[in-house]
Backbone bond lengths (Angstrom), bond angles and torsions (degrees), N, CA, C in turn:
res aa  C-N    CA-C-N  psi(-1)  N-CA   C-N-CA  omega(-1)  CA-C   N-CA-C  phi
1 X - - - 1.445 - - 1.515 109.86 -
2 X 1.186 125.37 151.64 1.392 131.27 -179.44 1.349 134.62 -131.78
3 X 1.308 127.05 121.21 1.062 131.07 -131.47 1.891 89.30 -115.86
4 X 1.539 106.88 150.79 1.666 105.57 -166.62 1.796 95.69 -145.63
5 X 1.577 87.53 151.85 1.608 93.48 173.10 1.216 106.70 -88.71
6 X 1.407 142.60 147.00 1.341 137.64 165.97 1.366 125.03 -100.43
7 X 0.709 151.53 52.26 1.700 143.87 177.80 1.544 122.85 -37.80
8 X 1.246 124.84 172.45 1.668 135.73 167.85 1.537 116.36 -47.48
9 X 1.300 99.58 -29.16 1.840 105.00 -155.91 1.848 101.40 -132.32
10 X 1.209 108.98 115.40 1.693 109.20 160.48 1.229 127.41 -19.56
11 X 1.572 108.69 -35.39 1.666 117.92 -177.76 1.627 120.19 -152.43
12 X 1.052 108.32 156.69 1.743 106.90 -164.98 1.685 107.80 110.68
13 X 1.091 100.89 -18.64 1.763 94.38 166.55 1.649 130.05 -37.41
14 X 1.531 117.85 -50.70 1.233 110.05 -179.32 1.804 89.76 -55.59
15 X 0.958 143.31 -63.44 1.778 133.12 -160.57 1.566 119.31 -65.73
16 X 1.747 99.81 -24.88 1.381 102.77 169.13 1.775 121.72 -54.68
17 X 1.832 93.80 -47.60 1.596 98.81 -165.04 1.716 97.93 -75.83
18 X 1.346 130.10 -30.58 0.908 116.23 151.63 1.445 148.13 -43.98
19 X 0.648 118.95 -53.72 2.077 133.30 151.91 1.203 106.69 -35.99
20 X 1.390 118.24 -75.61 1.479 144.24 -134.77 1.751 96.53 -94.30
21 X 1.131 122.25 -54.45 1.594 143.11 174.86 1.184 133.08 -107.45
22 X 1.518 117.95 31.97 1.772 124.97 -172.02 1.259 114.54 26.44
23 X 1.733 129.07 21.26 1.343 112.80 179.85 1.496 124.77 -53.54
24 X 1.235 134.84 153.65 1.294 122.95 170.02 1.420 120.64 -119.34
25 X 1.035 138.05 119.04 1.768 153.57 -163.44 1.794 77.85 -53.59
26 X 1.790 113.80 136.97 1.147 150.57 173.00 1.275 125.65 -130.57
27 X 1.847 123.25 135.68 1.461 108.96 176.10 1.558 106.19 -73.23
28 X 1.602 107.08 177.40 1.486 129.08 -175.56 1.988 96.75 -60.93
29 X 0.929 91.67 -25.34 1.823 91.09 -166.05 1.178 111.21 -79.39
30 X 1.744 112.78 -49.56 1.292 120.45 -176.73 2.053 121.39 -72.78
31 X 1.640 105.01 -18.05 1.188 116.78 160.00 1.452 111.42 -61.33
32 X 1.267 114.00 -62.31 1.960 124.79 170.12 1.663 96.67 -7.39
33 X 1.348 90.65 -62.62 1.954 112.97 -149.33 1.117 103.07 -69.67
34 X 1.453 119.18 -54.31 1.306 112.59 178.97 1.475 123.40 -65.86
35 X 1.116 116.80 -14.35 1.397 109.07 170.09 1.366 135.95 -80.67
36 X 1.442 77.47 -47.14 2.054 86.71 145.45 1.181 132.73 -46.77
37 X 1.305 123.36 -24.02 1.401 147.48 155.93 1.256 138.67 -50.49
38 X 1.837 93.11 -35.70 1.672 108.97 -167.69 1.082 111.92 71.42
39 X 1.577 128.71 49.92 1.295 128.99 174.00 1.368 99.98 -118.98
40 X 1.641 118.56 165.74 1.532 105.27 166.93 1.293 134.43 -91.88
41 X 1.200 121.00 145.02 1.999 140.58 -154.50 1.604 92.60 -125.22
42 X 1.501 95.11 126.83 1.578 101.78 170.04 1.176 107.11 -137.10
43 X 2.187 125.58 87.93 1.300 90.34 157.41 1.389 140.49 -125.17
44 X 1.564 115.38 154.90 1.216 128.55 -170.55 1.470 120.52 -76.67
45 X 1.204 97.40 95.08 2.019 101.77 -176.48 1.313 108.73 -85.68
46 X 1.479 136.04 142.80 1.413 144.12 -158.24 1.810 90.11 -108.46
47 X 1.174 131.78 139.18 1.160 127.52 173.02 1.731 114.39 -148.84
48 X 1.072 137.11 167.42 1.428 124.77 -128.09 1.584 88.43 -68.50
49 X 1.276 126.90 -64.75 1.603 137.11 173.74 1.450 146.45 -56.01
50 X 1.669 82.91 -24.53 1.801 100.58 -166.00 1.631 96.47 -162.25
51 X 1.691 83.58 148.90 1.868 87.31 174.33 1.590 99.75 -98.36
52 X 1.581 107.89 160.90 1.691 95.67 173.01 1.709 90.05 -137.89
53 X 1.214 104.27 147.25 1.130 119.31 -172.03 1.435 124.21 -118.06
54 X 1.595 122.61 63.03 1.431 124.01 -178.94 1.582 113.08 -81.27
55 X 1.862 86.82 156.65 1.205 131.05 173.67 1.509 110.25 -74.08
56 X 1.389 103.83 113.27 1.336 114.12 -175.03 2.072 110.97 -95.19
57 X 1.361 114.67 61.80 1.417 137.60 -148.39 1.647 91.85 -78.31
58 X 1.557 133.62 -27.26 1.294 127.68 173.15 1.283 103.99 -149.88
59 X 1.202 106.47 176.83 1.800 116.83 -170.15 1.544 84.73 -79.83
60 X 1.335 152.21 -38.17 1.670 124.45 -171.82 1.489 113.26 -66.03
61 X 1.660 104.18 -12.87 1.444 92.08 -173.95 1.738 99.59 -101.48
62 X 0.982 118.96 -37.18 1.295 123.33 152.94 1.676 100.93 -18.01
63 X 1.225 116.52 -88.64 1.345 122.08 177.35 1.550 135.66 -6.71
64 X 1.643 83.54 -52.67 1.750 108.56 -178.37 0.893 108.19 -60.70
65 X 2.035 121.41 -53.10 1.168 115.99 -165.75 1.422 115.95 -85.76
66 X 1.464 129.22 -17.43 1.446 137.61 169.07 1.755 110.38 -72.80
67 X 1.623 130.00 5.24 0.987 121.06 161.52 1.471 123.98 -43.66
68 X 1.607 105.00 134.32 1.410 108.24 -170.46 1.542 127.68 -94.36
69 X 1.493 84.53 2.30 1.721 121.11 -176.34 1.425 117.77 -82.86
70 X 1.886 110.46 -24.81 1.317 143.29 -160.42 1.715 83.40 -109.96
71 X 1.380 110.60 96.35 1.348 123.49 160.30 2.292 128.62 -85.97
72 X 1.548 91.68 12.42 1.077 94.36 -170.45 1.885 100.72 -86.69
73 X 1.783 94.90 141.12 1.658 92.27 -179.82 1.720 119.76 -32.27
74 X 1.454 134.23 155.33 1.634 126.47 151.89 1.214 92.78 -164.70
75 X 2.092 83.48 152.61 1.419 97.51 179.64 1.661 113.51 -100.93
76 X 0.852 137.66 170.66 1.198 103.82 176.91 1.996 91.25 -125.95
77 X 1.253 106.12 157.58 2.110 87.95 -167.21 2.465 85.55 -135.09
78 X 1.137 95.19 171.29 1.283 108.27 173.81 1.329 110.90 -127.98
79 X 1.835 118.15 130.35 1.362 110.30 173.87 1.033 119.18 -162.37
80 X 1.348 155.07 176.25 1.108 161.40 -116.85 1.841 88.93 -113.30
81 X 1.942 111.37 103.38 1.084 104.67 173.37 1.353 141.80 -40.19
82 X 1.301 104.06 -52.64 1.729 126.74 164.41 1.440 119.90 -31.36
83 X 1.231 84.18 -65.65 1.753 90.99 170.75 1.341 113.27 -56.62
84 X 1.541 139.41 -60.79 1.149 147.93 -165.44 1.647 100.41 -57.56
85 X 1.156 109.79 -42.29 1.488 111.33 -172.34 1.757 110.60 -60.95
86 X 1.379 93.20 -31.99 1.681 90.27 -175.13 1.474 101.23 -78.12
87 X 1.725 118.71 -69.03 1.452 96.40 158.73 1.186 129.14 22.12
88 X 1.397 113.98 -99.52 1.672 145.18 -148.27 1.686 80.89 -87.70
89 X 0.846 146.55 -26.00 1.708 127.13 163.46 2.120 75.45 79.37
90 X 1.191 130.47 55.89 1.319 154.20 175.43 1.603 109.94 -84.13
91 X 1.589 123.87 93.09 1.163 127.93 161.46 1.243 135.07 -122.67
92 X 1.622 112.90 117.75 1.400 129.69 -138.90 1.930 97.06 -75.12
93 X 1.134 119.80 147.30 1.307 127.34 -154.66 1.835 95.22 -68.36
94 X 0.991 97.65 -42.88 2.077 102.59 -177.15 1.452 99.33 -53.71
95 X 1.027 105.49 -40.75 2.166 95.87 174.77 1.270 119.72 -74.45
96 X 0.906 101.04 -11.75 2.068 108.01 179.93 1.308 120.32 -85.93
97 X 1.722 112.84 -22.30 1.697 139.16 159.45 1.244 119.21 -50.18
């Protein structure tokens, strides 16, 4: 399941979480790492209408969005998990037990 930030506007997110959430724009590699890490991964895929901006909460979802098959632009951003988690309204599967 996949969890998304929502903002006011369809698009402008990568600058929103920046502004709004000190995110900082990250390569594809260094997102990998950090997630492995347990740090927070945000990425922002551009799509014909709307940007969407997932929560990269484990390396399988990580996965999804680093598909190499998935030629649509993304940014990928770094940020303060906590925060992102509230965001994305993010609930970790052990609490749902």
């Amino acid at each position: 399941m996949g969890y998304y930030v929502e903002t006011c506007d369809s698009s402008g997110k990568v600058q929103w979480l920046i502004d709004n959430h000190d995110a900082e724009i990250i390569d594809q590699l260094e997102a990998g790492v950090m997630v492995l890490a347990g740090l927070g991964v945000v990425c922002v895929v551009t799509n014909p209408t709307f940007e969407a901006a997932g929560f990269c909460y484990c390396i399988e979802e990580f996965d999804r969005f680093a598909n190499f098959d998935d030629l649509r632009p993304k940014v990928w951003l770094s940020m303060d998990r906590v925060k992102l988690e509230e965001l994305s309204d993010y609930t970790p599967v052990e609490a749902t037990n």
